[in-house]
N, C-alpha and C positions, 0 to 999 in steps of 0.2 A: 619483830616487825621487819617484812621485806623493803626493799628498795624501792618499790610502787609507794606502798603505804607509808614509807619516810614521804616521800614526795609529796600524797597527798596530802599528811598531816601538815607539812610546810608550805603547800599553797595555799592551805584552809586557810593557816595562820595569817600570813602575809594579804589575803585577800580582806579578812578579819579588819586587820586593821589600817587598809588603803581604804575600805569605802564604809566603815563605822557610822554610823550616824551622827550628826553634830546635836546639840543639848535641842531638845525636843524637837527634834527632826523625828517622823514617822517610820516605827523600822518596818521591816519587810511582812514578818507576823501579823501587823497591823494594819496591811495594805487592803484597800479592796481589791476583788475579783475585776480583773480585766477585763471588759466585754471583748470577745476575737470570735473571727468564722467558726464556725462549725469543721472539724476532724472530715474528710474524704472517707464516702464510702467506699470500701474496698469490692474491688471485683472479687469474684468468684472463684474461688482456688480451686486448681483443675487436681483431682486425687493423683497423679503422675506427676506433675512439675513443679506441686505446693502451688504459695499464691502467687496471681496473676502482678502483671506488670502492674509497674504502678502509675497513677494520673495523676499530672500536678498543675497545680496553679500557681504556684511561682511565677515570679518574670523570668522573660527569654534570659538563659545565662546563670540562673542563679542554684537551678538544679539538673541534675544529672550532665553536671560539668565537671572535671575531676580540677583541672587546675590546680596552680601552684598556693601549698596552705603553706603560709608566713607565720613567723612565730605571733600569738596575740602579744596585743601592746597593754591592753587593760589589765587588772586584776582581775577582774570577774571572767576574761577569756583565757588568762591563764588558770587560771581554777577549773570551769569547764574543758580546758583542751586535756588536764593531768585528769580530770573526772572519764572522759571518753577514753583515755590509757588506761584508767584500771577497768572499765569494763570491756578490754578488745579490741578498741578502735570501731565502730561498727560504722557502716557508711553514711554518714550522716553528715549534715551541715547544720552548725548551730547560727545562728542569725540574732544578736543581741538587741537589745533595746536602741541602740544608739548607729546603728545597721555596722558595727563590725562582726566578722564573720571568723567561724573556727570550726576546723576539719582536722583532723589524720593529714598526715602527710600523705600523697596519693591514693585517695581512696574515691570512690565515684562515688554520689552521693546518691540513696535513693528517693531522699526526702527531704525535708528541709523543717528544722525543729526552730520557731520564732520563738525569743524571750521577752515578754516582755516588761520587765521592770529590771533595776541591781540588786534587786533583794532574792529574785530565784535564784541562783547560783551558789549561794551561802546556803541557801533553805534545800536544796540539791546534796552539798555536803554532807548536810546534818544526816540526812537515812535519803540516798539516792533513790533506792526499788522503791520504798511509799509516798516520798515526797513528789517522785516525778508523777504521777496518776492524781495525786491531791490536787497539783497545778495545774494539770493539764484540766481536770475536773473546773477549777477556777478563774478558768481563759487565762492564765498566765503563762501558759506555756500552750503554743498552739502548734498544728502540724501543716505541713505545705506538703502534699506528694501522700501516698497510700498509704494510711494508718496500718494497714494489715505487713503492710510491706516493711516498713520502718520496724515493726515491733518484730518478727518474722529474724529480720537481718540483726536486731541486738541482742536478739538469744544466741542467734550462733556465734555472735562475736563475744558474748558474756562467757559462751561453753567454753571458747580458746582460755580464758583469761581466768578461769574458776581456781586453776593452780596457783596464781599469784595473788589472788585475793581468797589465798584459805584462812587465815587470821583475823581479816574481816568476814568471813561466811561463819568463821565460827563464834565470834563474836555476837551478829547478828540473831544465830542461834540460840544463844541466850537471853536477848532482847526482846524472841520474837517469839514467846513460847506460844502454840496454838491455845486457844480457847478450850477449855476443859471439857467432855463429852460425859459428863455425870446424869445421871436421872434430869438434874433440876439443869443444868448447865446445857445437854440437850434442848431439850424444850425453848431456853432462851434463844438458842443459836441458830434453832430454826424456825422459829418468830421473826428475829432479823432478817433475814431473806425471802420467807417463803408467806409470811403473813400482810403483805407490803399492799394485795389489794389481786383477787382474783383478775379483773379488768383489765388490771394492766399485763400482766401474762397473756392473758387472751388476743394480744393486739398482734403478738410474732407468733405466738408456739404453735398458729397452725389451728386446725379444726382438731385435733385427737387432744389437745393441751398437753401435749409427753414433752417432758423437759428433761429429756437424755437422748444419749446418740440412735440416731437413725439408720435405718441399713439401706444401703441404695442398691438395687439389684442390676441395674441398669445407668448408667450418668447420668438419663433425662428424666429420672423417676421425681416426681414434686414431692417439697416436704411431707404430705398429707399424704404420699403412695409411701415413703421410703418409712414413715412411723408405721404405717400399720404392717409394712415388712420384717419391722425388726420386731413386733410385737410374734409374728407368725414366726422368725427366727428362734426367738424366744421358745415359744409353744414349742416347734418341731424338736429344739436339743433337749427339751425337757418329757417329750414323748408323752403326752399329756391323750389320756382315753375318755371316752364320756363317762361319765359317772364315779370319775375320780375327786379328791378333793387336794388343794394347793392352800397355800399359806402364805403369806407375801410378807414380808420384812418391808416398809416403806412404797408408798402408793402412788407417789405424788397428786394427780389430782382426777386416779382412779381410769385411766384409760387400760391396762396390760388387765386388769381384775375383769372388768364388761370384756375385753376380746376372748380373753380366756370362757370367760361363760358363757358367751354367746356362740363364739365358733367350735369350742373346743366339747361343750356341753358335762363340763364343772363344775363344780362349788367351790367357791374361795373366801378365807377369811382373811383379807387386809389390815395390817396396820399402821398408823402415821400418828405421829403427836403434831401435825399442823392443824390448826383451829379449821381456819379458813378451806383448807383443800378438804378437810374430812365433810365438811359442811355443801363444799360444791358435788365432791364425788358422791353423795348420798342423797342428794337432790338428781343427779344427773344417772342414779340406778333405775330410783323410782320413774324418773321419764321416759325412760327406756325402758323397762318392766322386767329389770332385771333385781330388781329387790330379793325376790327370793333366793337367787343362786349367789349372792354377791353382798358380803357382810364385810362395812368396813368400819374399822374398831379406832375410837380414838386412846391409842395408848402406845407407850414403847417395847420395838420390840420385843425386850428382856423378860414384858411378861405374857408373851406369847404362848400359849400351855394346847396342849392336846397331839393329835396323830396323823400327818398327810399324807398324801402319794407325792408330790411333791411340795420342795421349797426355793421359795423365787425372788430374790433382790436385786432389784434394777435402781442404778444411781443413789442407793444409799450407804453405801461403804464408808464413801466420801465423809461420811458424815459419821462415824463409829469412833473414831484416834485406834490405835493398834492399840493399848493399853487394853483394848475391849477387843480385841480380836478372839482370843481364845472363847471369850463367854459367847459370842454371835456363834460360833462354831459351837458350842454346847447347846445354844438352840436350836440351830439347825438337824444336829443330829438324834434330840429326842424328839424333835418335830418329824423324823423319816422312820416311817417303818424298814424291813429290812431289803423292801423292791426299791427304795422311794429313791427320789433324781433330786438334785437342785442346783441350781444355777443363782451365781453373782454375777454382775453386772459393774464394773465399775472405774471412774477411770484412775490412771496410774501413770507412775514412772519406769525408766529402766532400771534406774538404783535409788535409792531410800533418799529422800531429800524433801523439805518440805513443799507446803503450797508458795505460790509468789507470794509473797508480804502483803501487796496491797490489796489484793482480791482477799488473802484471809481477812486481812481489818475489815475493808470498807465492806464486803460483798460477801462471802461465804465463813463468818468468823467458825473455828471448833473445825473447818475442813482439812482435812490430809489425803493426798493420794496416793495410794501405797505400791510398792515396784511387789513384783511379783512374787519374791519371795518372802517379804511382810505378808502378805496374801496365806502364805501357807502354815500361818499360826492359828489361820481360822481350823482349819483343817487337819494337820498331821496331830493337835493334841488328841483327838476321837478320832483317829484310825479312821479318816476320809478320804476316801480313791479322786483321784483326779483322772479325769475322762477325756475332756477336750481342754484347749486355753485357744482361743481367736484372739488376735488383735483388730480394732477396727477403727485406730485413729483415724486413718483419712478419710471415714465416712462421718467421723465427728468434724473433720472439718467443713466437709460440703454441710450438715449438719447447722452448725451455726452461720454459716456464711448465706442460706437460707432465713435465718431469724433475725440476723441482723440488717438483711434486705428488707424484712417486712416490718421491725423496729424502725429503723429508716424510714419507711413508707408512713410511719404511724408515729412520725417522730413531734408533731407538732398539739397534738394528742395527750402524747408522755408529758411535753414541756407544760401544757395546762393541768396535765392531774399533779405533777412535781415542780420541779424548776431546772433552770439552764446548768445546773452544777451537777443534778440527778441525771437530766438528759447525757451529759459529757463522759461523766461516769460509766451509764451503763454501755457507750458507745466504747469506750474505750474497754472497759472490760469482755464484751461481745467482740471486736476486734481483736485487743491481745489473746482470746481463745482459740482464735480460727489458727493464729500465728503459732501457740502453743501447737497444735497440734498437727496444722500443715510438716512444722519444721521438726516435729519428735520427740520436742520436749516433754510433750505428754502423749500416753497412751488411752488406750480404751480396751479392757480385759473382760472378755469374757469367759469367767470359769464353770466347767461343769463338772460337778462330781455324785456316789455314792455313800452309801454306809459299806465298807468292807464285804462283806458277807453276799449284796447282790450280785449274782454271775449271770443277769437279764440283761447283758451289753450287746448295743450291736456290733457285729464284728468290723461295718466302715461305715462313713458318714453318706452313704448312700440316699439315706431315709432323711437326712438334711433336705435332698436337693430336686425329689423326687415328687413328679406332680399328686 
């Protein structure tokens, strides 16, 4: 145990037992939800500068002041001030229940994090990454100044400080094993997230309902121009001719399958273990009278069987665990004849590290995003060429910072199909993404490759770009 984690372990304690509960006093576990404002919509992160400044409502003075931070005088501020040490100091101003206040020594603040009860601070302790999104989730921890900004700035202060809290990341590691991606364990995993209610996806994703990264060809391209761009992206690295047939590994809710057929003049057989999306996408061929070219199968993957010219996964990697890497990559390549193309879609890291904590529990359980050379287990066991690799994090961020504007706009909507704790949630979740991937934490990889044997390469990405 480093010096950090002496520390912490010693403030926990001493906080522990300055503010303990007296004999049936209410502890903190058993508090209710704080009613507090609503989280700031965050502006618009510009793909050059990450996100925009941030806006606050604080009183005059109390943010983006850097000011002299005194050491706290309570338990629960010295507990938070050693809590912001081991994660980097990140600029931030914590504002207690009782209005004392604790910072980093010199640091400008860009936000202003309110507490409000004595019981977060201990419940902070216990698992900092999920507990802070729980609470925030249940108004007791609220934000003053730009949710995107605040989250944005404690990754890069988390990244400095990774080295002194390697005993606790490894620790966590063991606590925090993902959600199992087995036959039956799939299926559950993506019930929790994606069976939640067509409706409400419909409110942000836009007219095409594509819930993965967007390509923006231009800055001023609208959600709805830059999805059916990355869908033609898509098409183009995959060189897709009429009268070809594709096979798609994961559908979401059937938009990449109709553009493929309608523009491309393909046959595609889809498949998704989602109830709900296979039900919408199969209603939504027939309306558009694409039923005959466009067959989508409710089953996984793994028993995907037959012969394509291409094979195409968009955003479901995510959702495989590495353990399964090598078999996705055995499907793929008896699904490719020996001309055939395919493209993964998905997002990543730079090096091997899991999801955040609280997004795997609350929001994507069984999710991993894998760095790029995880990625190549799919591949190098079948002798599979790699063609292209795109990054295209900063269009995932305009990307979400799009969805979470029209979430926002549809926010009162969410709050009556769920409640104020689903609303905060998925705000904060949609905001800590833009910040993920403004700031680099996360990637977005697009791989394209072969079976060995095809020498049908273009010689440059000419045919990418060309009218």
């Amino acid at each position: 145990m480093n010096a950090v984690e002496e520390s912490l372990m010693s403030a926990r304690g001493r906080a522990a037992a300055a503010e303990a509960p007296a004999a049936g006093a209410v502890t903190a576990d058993a508090l209710p939800a704080q009613p507090a404002p609503s989280g700031a919509v965050p502006s618009r992160p510009s793909a050059s500068s990450g996100p925009a400044p941030s806006r606050s409502s604080a009183p005059p003075g109390s943010l983006g002041s850097a000011g002299p931070a005194s050491e706290p005088a309570s338990a629960g501020g010295k507990l938070l001030r050693k809590l912001l040490e081991a994660f980097g100091n990140p600029p931030v101003e914590v504002v207690l229940w009782d209005g004392e206040r604790v910072a980093a020594p010199g640091i400008q603040p860009v936000a202003t994090v309110r507490i409000a009860d004595r019981g977060v601070p201990l419940a902070l302790m216990r698992d900092p990454q999920v507990r802070f999104g729980d609470l925030y989730s249940e108004g007791r921890i609220d934000i003053e100044g730009d949710l995107v900004q605040l989250v944005a700035a404690s990754y890069d202060a988390s990244a400095r400080a990774d080295g002194r809290r390697s005993a606790l990341r490894a620790l966590a590691r063991l606590w925090r094993r993902p959600r199992s991606n087995t036959l039956g364990g799939s299926r559950d995993n993506i019930h929790h997230h994606y069976d939640i209610g067509n409706e409400f996806y419909s409110l942000w994703l836009g007219r095409t309902m594509a819930y993965t990264c967007a390509y923006y060809p231009t800055p001023s391209a609208t959600l709805d121009e830059a999805q059916t761009a990355k869908m033609d992206h898509v098409c183009r690295k995959l060189r897709l001719r009429p009268g070809e047939t594709v096979v798609e590994a994961g559908f979401g809710w059937g938009a990449l399958a109709l553009h493929m057929a309608r523009h491309y003049g393909v046959k595609v057989r889809a498949f998704n273990i989602s109830r709900e999306q296979v039900r919408f996408a199969r209603e939504r061929a027939q309306a558009e009278g694409l039923g005959g070219q466009v067959e989508y199968v409710e089953d996984d993957y793994r028993n995907i069987s037959g012969r394509y010219d291409a094979f195409v996964s968009v955003g479901m990697l995510e959702h495989v665990g590495v353990e399964n890497y090598r078999d996705l990559g055995g499907v793929a390549r008896r699904s490719l004849g020996s001309n055939g193309r395919g493209l993964i879609h998905s997002i990543g890291r730079n090096y091997p590290a899991p999801l955040h904590p609280w997004i795997e529990r609350r929001i994507f359980p069984g999710a991993y995003p894998p760095s790029l050379s995880q990625m190549m287990q799919i591949f190098e066991p079948w002798d599979l060429t790699i063609l292209d690799v795109e990054n295209l994090r900063l269009h995932y961020a305009r990307t979400l910072t799009h969805w979470l504007e029209l979430y926002e706009a549809h926010v009162e909507r969410v709050r009556a199909m769920f409640d104020e704790r689903f609303v905060r949630m998925w705000r904060l979740y949609l905001a800590g993404s833009i910040a993920a991937f403004a700031s680099g934490t996360l990637q977005l990889f697009q791989v394209v490759f072969t079976p060995r044997d095809n020498h049908d390469i273009p010689l440059t990405r000419a045919f990418l770009y060309s009218s």
